[in-house]
Short mmCIF file of the C-alpha atoms (twelve columns), coordinates in Angstrom:
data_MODEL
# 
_entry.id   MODEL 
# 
loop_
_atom_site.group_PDB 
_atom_site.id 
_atom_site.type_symbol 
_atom_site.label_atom_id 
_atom_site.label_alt_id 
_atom_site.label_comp_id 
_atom_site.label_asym_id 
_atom_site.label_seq_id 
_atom_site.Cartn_x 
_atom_site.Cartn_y 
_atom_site.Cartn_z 
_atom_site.pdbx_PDB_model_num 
ATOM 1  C CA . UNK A 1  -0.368  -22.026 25.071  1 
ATOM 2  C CA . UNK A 2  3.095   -21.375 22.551  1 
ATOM 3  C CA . UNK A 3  2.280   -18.949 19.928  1 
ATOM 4  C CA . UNK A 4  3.614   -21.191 17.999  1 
ATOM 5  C CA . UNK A 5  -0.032  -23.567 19.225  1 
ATOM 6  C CA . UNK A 6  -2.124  -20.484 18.960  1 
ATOM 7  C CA . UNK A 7  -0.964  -19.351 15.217  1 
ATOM 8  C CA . UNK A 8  -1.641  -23.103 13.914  1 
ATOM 9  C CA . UNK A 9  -5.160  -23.074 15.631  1 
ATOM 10 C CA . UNK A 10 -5.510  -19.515 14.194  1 
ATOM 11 C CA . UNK A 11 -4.831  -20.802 10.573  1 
ATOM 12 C CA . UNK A 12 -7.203  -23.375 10.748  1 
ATOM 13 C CA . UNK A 13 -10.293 -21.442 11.298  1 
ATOM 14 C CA . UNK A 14 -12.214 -20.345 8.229   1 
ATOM 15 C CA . UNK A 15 -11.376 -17.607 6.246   1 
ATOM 16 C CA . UNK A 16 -14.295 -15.574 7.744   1 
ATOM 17 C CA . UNK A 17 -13.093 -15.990 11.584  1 
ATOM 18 C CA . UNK A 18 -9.578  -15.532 10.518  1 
ATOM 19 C CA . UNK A 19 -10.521 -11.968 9.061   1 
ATOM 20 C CA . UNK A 20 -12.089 -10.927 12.379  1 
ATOM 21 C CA . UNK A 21 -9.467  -12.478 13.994  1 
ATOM 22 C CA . UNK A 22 -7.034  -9.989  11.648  1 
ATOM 23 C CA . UNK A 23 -8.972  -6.904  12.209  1 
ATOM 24 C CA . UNK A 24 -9.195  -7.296  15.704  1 
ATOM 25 C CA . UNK A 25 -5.147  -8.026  16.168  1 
ATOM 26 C CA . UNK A 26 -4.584  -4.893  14.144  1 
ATOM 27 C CA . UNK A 27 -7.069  -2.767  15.974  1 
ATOM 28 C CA . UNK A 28 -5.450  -3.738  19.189  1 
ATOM 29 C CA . UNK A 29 -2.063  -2.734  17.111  1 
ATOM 30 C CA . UNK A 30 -3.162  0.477   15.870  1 
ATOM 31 C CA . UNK A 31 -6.547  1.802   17.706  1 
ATOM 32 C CA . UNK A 32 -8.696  4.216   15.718  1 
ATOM 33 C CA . UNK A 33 -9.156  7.777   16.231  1 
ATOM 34 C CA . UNK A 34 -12.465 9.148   15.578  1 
ATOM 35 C CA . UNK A 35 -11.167 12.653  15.369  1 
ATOM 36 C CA . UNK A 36 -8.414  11.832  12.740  1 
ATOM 37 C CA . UNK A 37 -10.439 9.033   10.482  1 
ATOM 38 C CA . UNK A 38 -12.932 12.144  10.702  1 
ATOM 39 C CA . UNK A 39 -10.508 14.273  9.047   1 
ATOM 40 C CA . UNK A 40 -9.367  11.695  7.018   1 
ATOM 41 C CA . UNK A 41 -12.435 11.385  5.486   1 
ATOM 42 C CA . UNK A 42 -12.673 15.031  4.789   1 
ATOM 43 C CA . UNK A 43 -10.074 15.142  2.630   1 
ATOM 44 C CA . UNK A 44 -10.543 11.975  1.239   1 
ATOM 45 C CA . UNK A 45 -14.406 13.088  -0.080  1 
ATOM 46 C CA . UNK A 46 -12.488 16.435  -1.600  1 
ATOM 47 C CA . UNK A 47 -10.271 14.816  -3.157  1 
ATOM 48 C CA . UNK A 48 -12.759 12.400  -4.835  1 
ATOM 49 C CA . UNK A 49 -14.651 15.571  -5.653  1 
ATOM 50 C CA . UNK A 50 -11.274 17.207  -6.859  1 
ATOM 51 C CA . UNK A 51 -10.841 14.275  -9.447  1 
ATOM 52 C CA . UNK A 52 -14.817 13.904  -10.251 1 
ATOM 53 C CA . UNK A 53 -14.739 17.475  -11.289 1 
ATOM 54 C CA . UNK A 54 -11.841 17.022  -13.387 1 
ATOM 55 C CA . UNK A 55 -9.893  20.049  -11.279 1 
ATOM 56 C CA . UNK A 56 -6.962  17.456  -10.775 1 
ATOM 57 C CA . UNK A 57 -6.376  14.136  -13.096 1 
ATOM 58 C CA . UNK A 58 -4.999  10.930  -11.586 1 
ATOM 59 C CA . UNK A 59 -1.712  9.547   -12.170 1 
ATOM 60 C CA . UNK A 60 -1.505  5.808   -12.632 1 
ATOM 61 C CA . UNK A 61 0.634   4.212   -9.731  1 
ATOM 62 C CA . UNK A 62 3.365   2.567   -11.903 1 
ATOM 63 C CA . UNK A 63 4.076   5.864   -12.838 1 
ATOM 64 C CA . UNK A 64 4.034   7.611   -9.388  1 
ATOM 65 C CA . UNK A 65 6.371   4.729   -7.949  1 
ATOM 66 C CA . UNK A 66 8.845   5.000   -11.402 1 
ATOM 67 C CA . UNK A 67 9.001   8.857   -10.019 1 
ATOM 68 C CA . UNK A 68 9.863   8.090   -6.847  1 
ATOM 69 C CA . UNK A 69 12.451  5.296   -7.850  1 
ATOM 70 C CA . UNK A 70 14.141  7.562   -10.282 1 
ATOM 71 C CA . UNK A 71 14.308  10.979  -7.206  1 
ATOM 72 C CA . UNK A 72 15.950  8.239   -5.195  1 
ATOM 73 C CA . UNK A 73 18.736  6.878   -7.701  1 
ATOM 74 C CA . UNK A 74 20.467  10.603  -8.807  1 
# 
């Protein structure tokens, strides 16, 4: 079968089957790792606790990406 076939059957399956189908392509792309989503996770709980507590506010994204745009155009 073409890809060309198998991306035309792909896109005709329902949206449900086509999400598997998604998540397991990008799996096979990008395997997890227990030991890093672990630590991931970690950090990602203290930072939620971090921004619950108030010891660090959030910055909207528009503002983080007009940062970044204006660091990258001096």
């Amino acid at each position: 079968m073409k890809t060309s076939e198998l991306m035309a059957e792909a896109a005709a399956l329902p949206v449900e089957e086509r999400t598997r189908l998604v998540e397991n392509l990008l799996s096979s792309l990008n395997p997890p790792e227990s030991e890093i989503d672990a630590e991931w996770t970690t950090v990602a709980h203290l930072r939620l606790d971090e921004l619950r507590s108030g010891k660090v506010e959030a910055v909207p994204g528009e503002l983080v990406f007009e940062r970044v745009r204006q660091f990258f155009t001096k």
